[in-house]
C-alpha positions as CSV (number, residue, x, y, z in Angstrom):
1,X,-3.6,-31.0,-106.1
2,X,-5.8,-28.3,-104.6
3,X,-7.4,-28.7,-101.9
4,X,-11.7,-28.5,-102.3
5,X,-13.2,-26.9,-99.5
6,X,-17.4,-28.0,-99.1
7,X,-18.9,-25.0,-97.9
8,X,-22.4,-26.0,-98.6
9,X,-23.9,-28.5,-100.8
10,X,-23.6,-26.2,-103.6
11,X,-20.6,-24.2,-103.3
12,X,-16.8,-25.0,-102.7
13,X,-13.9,-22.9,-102.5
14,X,-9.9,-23.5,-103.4
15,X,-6.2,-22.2,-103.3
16,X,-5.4,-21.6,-107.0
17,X,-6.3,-25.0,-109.2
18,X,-4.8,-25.7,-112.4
19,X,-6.1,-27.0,-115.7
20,X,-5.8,-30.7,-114.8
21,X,-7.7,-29.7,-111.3
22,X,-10.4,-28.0,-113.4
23,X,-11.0,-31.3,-115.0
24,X,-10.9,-33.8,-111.9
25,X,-13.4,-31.3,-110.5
26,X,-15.3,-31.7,-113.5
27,X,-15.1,-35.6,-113.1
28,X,-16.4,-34.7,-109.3
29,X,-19.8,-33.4,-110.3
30,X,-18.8,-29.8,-110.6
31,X,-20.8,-28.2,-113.0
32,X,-19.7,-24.5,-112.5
33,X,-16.3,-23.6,-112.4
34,X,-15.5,-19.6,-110.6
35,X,-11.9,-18.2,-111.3
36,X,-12.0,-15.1,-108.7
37,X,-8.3,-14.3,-109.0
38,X,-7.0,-11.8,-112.1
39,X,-4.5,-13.0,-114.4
40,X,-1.2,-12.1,-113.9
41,X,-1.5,-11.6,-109.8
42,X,1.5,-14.3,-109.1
43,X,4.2,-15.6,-111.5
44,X,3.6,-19.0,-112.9
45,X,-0.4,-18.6,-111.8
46,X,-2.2,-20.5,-114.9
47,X,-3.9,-18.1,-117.1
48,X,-7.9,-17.9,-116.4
49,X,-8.1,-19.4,-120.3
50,X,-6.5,-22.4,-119.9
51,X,-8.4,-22.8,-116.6
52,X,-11.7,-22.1,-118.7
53,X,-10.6,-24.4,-121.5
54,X,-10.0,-27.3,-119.2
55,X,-13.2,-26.7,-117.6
56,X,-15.5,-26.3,-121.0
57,X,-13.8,-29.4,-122.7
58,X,-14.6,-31.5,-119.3
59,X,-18.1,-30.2,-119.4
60,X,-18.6,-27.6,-117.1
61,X,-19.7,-23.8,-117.0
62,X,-16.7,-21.0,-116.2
63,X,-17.1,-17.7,-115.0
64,X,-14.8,-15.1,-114.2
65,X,-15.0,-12.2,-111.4
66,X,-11.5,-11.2,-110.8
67,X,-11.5,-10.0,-107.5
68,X,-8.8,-7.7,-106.1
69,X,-8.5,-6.9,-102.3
70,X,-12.6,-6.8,-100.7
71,X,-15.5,-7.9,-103.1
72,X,-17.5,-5.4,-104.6
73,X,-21.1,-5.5,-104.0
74,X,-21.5,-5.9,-107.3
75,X,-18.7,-8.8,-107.6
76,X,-20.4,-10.4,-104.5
77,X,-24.1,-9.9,-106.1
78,X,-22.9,-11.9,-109.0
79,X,-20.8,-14.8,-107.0
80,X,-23.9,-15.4,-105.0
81,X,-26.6,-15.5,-108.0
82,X,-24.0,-17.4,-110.0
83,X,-24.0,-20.1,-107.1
84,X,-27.9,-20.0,-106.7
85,X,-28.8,-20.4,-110.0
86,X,-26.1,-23.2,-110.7
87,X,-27.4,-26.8,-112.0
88,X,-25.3,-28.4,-109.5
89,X,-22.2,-27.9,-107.3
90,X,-19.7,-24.6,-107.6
91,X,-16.2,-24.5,-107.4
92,X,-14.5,-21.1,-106.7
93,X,-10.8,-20.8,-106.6
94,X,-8.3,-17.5,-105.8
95,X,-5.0,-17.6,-104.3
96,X,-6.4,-19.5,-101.3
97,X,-9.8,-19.2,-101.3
98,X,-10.4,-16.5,-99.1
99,X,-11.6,-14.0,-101.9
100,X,-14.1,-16.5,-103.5
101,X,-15.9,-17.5,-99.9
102,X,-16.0,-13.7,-98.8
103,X,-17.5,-12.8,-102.4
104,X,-19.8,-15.4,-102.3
105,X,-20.8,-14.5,-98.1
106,X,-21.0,-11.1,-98.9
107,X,-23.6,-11.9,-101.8
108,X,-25.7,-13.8,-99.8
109,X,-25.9,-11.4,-96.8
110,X,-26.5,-8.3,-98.9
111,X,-29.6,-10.3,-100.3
112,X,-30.5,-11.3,-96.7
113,X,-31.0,-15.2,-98.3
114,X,-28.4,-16.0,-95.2
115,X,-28.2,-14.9,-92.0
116,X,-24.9,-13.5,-91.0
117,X,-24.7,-16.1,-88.2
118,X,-25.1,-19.0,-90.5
119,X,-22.2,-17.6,-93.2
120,X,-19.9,-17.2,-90.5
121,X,-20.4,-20.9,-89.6
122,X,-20.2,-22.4,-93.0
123,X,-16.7,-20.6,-93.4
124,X,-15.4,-21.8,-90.0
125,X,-16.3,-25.0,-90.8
126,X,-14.3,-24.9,-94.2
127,X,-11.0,-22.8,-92.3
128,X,-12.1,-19.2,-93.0
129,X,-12.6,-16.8,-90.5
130,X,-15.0,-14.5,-92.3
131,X,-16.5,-12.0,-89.2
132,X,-14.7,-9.1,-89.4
133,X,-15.2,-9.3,-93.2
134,X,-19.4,-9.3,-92.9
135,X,-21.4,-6.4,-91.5
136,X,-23.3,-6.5,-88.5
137,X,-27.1,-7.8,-89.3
């Protein structure tokens, strides 16, 4: 089973999840599910429908911003807003994570709603080291 990461009260990131993960995180209170990696990136990855499936019939949103190498601004400006205007806790998932916190950091730093200082933090504290990935202040 992946491995939840609590970033914040509202947001946590994961390696890859599967359908069955989508559901227990479902049963966990998530109410957002974010699928950050493009179909097709590994072999045996579970395709983003099935993931969305899962997380519909269990009761949760799904939203998809396939991320490849750095987040856009605009893929980081939609993570973040998606996040903030949740009902509830987020799950974001990618290979390992890394892409979904640094979309979601890069959001919220562009939009000055968090200050660098606090983003790097919140990632250290879930195992990502995200300061050479955020612009100075």
């Amino acid at each position: 089973m992946s491995q939840f990461r609590k970033v914040t009260e509202h947001l946590s990131v994961s390696p890859q999840i599967t359908p069955e993960e989508a559901r227990a995180a479902v049963a966990q209170g998530f109410v957002l599910i974010i699928n950050n990696r493009p179909d097709g990136e590994a072999p045996g990855q579970p395709a983003g429908r099935e993931i969305e499936a899962a997380a519909k019939d269990a009761g949760a949103e799904y939203l998809a911003i396939p991320v490849v190498g750095r987040p856009t601004p605009e893929q980081a400006d939609a993570q973040a807003k998606a996040v903030a205007a949740a009902k509830g806790p987020v799950l974001a998932f990618c290979r390992s994570g890394t892409r979904s916190i640094a979309a979601w950091a890069l959001g919220e730093h562009g939009a000055r709603r968090t200050p660098r200082h606090e983003l790097i933090r919140l990632a250290k504290a879930a195992g990502y080291d995200l300061e050479p990935l955020l612009p100075p202040s």
